[in-house]
Legacy VTK file of the C-alpha trace (Angstrom):
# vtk DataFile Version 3.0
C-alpha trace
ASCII
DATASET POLYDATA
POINTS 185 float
51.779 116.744 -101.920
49.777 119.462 -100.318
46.549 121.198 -101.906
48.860 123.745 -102.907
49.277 124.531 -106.570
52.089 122.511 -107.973
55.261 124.966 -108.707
55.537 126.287 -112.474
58.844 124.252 -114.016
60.616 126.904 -114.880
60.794 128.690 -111.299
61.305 125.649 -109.285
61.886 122.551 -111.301
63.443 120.701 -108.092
60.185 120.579 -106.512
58.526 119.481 -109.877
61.113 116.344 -110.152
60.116 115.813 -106.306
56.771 115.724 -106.443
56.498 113.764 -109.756
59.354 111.762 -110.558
58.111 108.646 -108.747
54.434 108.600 -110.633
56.409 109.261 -113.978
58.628 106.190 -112.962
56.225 103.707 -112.537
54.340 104.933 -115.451
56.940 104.012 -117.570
57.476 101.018 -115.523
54.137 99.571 -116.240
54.584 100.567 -120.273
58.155 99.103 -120.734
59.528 97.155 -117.676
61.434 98.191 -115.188
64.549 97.808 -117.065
64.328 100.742 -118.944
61.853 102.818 -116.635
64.586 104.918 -115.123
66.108 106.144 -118.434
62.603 106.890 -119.368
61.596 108.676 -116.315
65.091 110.700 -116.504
64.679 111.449 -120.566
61.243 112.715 -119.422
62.340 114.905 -116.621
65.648 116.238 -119.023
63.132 117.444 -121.601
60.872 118.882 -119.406
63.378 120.680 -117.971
64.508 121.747 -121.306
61.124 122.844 -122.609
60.237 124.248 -118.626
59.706 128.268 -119.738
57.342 127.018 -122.189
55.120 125.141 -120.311
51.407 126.758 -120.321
49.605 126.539 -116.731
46.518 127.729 -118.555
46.888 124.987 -120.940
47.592 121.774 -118.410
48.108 120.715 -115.251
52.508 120.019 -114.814
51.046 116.738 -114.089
49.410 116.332 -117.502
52.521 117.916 -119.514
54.606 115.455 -117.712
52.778 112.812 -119.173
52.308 114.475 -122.316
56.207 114.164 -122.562
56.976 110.923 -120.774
54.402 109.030 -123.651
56.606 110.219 -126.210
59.669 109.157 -124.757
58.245 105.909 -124.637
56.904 105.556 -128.204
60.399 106.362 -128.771
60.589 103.001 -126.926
57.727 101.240 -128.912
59.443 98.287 -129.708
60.551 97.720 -126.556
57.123 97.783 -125.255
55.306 95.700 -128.311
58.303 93.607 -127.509
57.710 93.168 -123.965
53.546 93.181 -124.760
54.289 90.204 -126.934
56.164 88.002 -124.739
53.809 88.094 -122.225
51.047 87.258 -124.487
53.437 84.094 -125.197
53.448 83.432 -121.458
49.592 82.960 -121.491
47.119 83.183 -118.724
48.553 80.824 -116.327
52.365 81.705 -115.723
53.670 84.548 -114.106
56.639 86.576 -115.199
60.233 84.283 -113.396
61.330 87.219 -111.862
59.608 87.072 -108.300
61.602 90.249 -107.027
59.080 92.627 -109.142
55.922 93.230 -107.166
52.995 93.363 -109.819
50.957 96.039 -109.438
47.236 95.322 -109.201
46.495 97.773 -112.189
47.278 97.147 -116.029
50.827 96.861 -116.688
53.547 95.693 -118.614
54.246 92.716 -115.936
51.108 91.815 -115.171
48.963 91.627 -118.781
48.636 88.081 -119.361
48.281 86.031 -122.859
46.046 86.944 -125.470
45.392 90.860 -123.976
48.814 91.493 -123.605
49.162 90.432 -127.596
46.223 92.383 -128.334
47.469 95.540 -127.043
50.603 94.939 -128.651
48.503 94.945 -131.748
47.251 97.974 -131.330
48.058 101.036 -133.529
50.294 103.401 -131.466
47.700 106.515 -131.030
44.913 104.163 -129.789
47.456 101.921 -126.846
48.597 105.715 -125.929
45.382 106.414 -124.917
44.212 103.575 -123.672
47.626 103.013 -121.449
46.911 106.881 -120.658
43.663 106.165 -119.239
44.316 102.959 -117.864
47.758 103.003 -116.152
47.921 106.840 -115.529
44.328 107.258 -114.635
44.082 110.509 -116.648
40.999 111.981 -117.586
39.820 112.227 -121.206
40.532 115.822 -120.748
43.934 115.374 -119.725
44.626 112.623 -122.050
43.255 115.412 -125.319
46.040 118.198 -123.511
48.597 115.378 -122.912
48.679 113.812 -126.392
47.871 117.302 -128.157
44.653 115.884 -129.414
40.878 116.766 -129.317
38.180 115.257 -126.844
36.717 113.428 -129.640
39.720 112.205 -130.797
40.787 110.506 -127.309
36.816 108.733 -127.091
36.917 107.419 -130.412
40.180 106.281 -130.323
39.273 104.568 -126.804
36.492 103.076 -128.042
38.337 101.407 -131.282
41.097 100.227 -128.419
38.178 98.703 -126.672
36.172 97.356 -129.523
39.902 95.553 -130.990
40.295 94.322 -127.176
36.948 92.912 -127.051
37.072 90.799 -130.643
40.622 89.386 -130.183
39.575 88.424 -125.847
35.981 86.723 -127.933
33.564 89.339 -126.692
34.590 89.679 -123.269
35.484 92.985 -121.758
39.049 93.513 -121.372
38.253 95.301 -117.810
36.873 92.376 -116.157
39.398 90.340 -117.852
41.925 92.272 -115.801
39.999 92.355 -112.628
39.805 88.184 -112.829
43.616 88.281 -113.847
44.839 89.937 -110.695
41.400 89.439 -108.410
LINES 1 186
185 0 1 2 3 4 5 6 7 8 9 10 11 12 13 14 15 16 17 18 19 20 21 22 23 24 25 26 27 28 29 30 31 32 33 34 35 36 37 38 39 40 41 42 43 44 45 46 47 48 49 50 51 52 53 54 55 56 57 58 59 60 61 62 63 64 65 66 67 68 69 70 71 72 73 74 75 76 77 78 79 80 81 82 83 84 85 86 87 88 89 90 91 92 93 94 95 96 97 98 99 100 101 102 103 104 105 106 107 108 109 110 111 112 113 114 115 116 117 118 119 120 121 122 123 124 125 126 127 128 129 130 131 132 133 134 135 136 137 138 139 140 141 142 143 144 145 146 147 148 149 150 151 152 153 154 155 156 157 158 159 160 161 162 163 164 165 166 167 168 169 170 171 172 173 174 175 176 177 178 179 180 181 182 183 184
């Protein structure tokens, strides 16, 4: 992409799916697998383009209301992701997933959590993975997390910071970021 403005959805929605398709893919990807990221990414895109003349450039970014839709296709998907979350916290620490065609990515996602933070994130009530997932696999801001999700600020931090606290007690104190960094360092 250019440092142009990104095009408003309604006008040109070709150049929207172009320039964002792939980040909303692997979004999903990391959430739910790969299995089901393309029907994700393409449910997200199909709404979008559904709800494109009322999309707000004063409001967010076409980046953030991407997102903003693409998280509730996949709570729509929740049990495919707690279920997913869940078997990898069965896998524990020391085995990788079998299928060695998947490249893991070197961020937080659904292939590469291991054992007892992969379960723990499972655990978590919807609103506060959301945001943490948000923040972690999407790198959004707390701003654009708040516009994404339709919540406040405040809402996003202390829901972060309950995520974190529930991460820390079930990983025995230790912080779930450097967990991640020894996982895949």
């Amino acid at each position: 992409m250019t440092g142009d403005p990104p095009p408003h959805p309604a006008e040109r929605f070709d150049e929207v799916f172009d320039a964002y398709f792939a980040e909303i893919h692997r979004y999903a990807a990391k959430r739910l697998g790969q299995d089901v990221a393309a029907d994700v990414a393409a449910q997200t895109f199909l709404e979008a383009f559904r709800k494109r003349r009322h999309y707000d450039p004063e409001r967010a970014s076409v980046r953030t209301w991407l997102y903003g839709i693409a998280t509730k296709v996949v709570g729509r998907h929740q049990r495919s992701e707690v279920r997913a979350l869940r078997a990898l916290a069965r896998l524990g620490s020391g085995r990788a997933p079998e299928d060695g065609t998947e490249r893991v990515d070197a961020r937080v996602s659904a292939q590469g959590l291991r054992g007892e933070l992969a379960g723990a994130i499972a655990a978590l009530p919807r609103g506060q993975r959301d945001v943490l997932l948000l923040v972690a696999l999407a790198e959004l801001s707390h701003d654009e997390v708040a516009t994404a999700l339709g919540i406040s600020y405040g809402t996003v931090g202390s829901r972060l910071n309950r995520a974190r606290t529930t991460l820390r007690k079930a990983l025995g104190g230790t912080d779930p970021r450097l967990t991640l960094e020894e996982q895949h360092g």
